[in-house]
N, C-alpha and C positions, 0 to 999 in steps of 0.2 A: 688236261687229262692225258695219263701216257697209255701207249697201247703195247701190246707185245707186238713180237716182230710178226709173229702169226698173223693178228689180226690188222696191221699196217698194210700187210701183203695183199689180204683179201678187202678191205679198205679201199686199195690202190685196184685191184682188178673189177670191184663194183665199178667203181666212179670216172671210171676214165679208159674209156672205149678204143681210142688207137693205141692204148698200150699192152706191148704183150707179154706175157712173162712167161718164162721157161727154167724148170730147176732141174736139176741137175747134179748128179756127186760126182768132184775132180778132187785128184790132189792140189796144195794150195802153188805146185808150183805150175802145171796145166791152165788155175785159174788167173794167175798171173800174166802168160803167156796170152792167153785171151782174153784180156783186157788191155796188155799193151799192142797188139795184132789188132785189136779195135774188131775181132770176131763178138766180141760182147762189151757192151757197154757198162756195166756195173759187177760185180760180185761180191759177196755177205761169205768169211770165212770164219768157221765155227771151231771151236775146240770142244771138245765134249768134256764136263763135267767131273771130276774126280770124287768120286767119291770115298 
């Protein structure tokens, strides 16, 4: 069964108690900078949709 990413998130924040999550809007090259800096461990970079 797949989930969106939405409910992976909130998934992940039920189930598992030492983890913290915090979001946040950067640009992608900020988010970049913050992950190689090891200021943040992971980041999800979105593009919006065209419609």
């Amino acid at each position: 069964m797949g989930y969106s990413f939405t409910g992976l998130v909130e998934k992940i924040h039920r189930n598992m108690d030492d983890v913290s999550l915090l979001t946040n809007t950067y640009s992608p090259i900020e988010l970049r900078k913050s992950v190689l800096s090891r200021v943040i461990d992971i980041a999800f970079l979105f593009e919006p949709p065209f419609c």
